[in-house]
N, C-alpha and C positions, 0 to 999 in steps of 0.2 A: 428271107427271100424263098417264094415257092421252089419246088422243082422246076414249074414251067418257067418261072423267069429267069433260071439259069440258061445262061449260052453255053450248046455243046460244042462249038466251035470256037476258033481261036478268038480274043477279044479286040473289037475293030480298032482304025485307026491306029494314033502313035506307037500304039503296046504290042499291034500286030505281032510283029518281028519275037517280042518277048513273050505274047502269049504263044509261039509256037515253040521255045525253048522252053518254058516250062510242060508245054504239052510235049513235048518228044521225052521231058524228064518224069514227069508224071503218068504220062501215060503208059508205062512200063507197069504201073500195079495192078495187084493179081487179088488182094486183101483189102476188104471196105471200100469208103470213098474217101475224095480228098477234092473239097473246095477253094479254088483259089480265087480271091475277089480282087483284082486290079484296082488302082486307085482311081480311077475313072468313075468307077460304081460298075462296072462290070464283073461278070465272074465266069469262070467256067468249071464242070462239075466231073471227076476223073470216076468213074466205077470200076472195081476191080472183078472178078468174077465170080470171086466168093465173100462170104462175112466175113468182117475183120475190123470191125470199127469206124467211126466216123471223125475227121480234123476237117478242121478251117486254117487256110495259110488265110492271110490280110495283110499284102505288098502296099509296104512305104516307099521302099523305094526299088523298083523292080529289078533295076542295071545292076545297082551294088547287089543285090544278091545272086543274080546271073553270074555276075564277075567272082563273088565267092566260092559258089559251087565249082565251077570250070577249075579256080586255080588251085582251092583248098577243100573241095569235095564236101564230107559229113564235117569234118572239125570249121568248115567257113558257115558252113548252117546256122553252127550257132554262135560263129565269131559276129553273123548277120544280125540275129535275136541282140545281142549285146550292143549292137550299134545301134539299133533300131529299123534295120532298112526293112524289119517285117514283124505282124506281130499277131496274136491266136486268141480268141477267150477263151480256149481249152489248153496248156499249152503238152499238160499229158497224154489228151488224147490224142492230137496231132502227131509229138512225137513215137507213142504205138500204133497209129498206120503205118506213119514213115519204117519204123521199126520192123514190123509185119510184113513188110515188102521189101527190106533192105538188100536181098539174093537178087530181087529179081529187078533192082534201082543200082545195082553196085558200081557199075560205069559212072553212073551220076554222083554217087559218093566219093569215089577216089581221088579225086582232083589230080593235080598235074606230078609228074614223076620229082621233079626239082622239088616242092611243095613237098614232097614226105619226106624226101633226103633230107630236109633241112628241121622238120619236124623231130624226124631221128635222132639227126646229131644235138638237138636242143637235149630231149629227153636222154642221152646218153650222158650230155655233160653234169645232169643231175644226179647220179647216181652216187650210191647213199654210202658214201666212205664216210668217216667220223667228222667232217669238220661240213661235207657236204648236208649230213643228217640234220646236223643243228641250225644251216640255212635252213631246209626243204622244210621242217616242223615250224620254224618259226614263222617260215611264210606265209604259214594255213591259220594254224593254231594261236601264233601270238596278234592275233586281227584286232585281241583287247575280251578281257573277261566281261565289260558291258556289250560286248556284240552277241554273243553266244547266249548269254544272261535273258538277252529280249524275247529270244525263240525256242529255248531246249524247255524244258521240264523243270521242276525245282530242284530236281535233282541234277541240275548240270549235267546229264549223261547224253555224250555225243556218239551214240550208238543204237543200233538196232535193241528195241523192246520187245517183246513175247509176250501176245495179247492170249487172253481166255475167251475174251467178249468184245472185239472190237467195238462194237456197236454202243458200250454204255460204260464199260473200262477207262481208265485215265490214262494217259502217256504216263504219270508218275510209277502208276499201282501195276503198270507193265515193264518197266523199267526196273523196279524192284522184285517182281517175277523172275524177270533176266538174272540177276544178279544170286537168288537164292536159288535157281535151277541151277548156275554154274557151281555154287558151293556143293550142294548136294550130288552135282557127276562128281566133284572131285573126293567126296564122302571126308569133306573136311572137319574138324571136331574142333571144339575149343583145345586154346594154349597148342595150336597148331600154328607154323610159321608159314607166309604163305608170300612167293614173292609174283607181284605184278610188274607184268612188261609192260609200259605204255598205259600208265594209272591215270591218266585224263586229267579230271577237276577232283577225286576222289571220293567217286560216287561206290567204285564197288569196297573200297577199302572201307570206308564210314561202315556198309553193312556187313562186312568182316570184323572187324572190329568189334561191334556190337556184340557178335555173336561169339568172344573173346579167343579169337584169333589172334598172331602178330602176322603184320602186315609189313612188308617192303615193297614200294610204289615207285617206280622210277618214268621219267619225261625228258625231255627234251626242250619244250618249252616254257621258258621261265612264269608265262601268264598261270600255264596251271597250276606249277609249284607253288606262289605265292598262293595261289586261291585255295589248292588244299592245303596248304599247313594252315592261313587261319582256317577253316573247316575243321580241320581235327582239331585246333586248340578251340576254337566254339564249342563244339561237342563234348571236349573234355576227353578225349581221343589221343592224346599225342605221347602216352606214353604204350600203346598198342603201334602205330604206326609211325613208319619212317617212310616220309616222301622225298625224293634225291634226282637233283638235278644232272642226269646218269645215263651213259649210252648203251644197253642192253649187254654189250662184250666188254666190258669192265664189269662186270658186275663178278665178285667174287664170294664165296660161302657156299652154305647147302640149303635148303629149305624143304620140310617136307610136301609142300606141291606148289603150281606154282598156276598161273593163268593169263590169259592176254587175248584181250578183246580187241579186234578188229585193229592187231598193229601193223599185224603180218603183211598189210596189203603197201605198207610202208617202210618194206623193210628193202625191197628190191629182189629183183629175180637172181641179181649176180650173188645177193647174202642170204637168201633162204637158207642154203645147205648150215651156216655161220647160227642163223636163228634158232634152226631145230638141235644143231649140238649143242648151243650154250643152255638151251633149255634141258636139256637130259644133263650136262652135265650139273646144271645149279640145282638138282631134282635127286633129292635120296632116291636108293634101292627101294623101289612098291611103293614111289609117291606119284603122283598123278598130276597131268597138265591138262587146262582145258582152253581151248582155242575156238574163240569165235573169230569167222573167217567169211569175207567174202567173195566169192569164186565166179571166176567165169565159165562160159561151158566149154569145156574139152574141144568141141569142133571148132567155137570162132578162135578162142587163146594161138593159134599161127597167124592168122592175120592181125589179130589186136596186139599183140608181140611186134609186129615188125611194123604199125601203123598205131604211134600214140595218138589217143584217142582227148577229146575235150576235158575231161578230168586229169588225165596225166599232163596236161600242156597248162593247164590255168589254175586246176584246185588243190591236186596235189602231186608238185614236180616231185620223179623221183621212185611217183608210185608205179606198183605192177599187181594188177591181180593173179592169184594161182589157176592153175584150173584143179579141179577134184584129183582127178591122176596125179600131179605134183604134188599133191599133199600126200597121199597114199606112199607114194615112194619116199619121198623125204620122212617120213615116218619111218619108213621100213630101212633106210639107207644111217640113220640116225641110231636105229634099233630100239624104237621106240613101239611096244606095241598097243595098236589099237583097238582102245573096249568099245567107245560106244563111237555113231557119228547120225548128226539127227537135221533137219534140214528146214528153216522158217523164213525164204523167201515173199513168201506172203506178207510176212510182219514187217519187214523193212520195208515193203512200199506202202506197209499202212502209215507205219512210221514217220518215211519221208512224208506223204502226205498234210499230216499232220503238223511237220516241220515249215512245209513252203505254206499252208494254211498262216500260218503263228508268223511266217516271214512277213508275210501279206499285209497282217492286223498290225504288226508294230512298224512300216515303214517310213511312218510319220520319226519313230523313235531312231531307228539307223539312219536316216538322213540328218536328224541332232548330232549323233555322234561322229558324223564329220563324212559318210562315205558317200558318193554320187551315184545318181540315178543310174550309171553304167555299170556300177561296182553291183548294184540290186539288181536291174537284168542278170548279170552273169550268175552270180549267187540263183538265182530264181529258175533257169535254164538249167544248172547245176544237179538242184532239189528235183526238178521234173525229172532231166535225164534217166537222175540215178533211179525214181522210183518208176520210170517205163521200163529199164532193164530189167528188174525184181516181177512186175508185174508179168514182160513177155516171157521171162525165162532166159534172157539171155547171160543174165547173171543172178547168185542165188546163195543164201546167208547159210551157214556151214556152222554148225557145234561139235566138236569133235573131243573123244578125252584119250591121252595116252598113258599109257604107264611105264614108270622105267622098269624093266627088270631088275628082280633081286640076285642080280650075279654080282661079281668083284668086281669094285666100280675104280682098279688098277688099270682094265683096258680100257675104261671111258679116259680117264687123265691120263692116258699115256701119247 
């Protein structure tokens, strides 16, 4: 549709009514534009005043989404998407208008005061005490090793990669980038002991190991444990690494360093303080921890705290991201200090990218294995989100290494 055949007025007829609640909601933007085409075949076209990118909304069904915003604000958005009452052939660009304009859209995002109370108390009651943890992981995580299987990498690594060459790179051969950049902050050396917090499918352990490491791997979810122990006994690995089906504060012993990729955001805000001491304490005098982390910015982390957000309510109950300042302190409050900290938000929404790509190509394959068309919007909505926060900046991938001190490690146990 040209520009001239858009309508800069409301959309006639039955939608009337609805095209001027979307235009009282849309016409708040200040960045890009924002197409909304009614089911009629009408449309009308929102310009903001400056650049900022281009989305299409495409209303299925206009009421239920009117009625999602009003009660459930940004989290009905895409409780909407999920239902289908609306749908995008961009769904990331869209989301980075909306994103770009969120300050100046915020009325429209809040939804109703009862609506977050209750969102609250949802996400309160998930928090990550020991019996809670082994729900909240298995919720995400135990979905089945053939679902992950369809879309990651061959290396089963459900995490952010660290590209050289986007452009001609492999997911796999960035993925293993990832994994030898973190050996290398922690200047780890063969027949060094190394324990992981939250070892996944045991993609970094394999290349630990390799590089004649021991490795201790602990989870929570049974799907992964079974997949990496056969992995290490495939490889021939299994007297290098011990994978355990283990809550991170049971874990007892020392290890010369240790590492943990993207747990922290799963650990909760009320046990960070519990995360970073057991990490210093399972951590010899001058051994090193390296933490990949994903952060949110400083400024929104008060609002996104007190208003769980579509990830913490559907993907993963339970979670909190840090903001950068909370890890600075928790480090320093742990007496943990910090060598390096380095920052590749770019590569996790290439990453994603690549991810809801590969979703895309096998959905013939996840609706075999039994999940509905509902289940792959949400998932799909998910992958978008996460990789428009990376892109805007509103949230952004953190590597960081610390070192315990070589003092008496009598006031760490005391």
């Amino acid at each position: 549709m040209s520009a001239e055949e858009i309508l800069e007025s409301p959309a006639p007829g039955g939608l009337s009514l609805a095209a001027r609640l979307f235009g009282g909601f849309c016409g708040r933007i200040a960045f890009g534009q924002l197409m909304v085409r009614f089911p009629d075949g009408t449309a009308t076209l929102y310009r903001g005043r400056f650049e900022g990118g281009a989305g299409v909304l495409d209303l299925k069904r206009p009421w239920m989404l009117v009625l999602r915003l009003l009660t459930r604000g940004e989290l009905g958005f895409g409780e909407s998407y999920v239902e289908g009452h609306w749908d995008t052939p961009d769904l990331p660009a869209l989301l980075e208008v909306l994103l770009n304009n969120e300050e100046h859209m915020q009325s429209g995002w809040r939804g109703m005061r009862w609506s977050r109370a209750l969102d609250r108390l949802v996400h309160r009651k998930r928090h990550n005490h020991r019996r809670n943890s082994r729900r909240n992981i298995a919720r995400h995580y135990d979905l089945g090793n053939d679902f992950y299987r369809r879309w990651l990498d061959a290396s089963m690594t459900y995490s952010s990669a660290l590209f050289e060459d986007a452009g001609s790179e492999s997911l796999e051969a960035a993925q293993q980038r990832k994994y030898e950049r973190l050996l290398a902050a922690l200047g780890a050396k063969s027949g060094d002991r190394i324990l992981e917090i939250g070892c996944g499918w045991g993609g970094f352990a394999e290349v630990a190991a390799r590089r004649g490491m021991q490795v201790t791997g602990v989870t929570l979810s049974r799907e992964q444990l079974d997949y990496g122990r056969q992995r290490m006994a495939a490889a021939g690995l299994t007297d290098w690494v011990e994978l355990r089906l283990q809550d991170y504060r049971d874990i007892h012993g020392q290890f010369d360093h240790a590492v943990s990729i993207e747990m922290m955001e799963a650990v909760g805000e009320a046990y960070w303080p519990t995360y970073y001491q057991t990490l210093r304490r399972l951590v010899r005098p001058g051994g090193r921890i390296a933490l990949q982390v994903i952060t949110i910015s400083d400024d929104i982390f008060p609002i996104y705290r007190s208003t769980p957000d579509f990830v913490q309510i559907y993907i993963f109950p339970g979670g909190m991201l840090p903001s950068p300042q909370h890890m600075v302190q928790l480090a320093a409050d742990a007496g943990l200090i910090t060598q390096e900290t380095c920052w590749y938000g770019d590569d996790y929404a290439e990453t994603l990218r690549r991810w809801r790509a590969r979703f895309h190509e096998v959905s013939g394959d996840i609706d075999a294995l039994g999940y509905d068309a509902r289940f792959r919007r949400l998932w799909d909505y998910y992958l978008a989100y996460c990789e428009t926060g990376f892109k805007t900046g509103a949230i952004d991938l953190l590597q960081t290494v610390l070192e315990v001190p070589t003092e008496d490690r009598a006031s760490v146990n005391a």
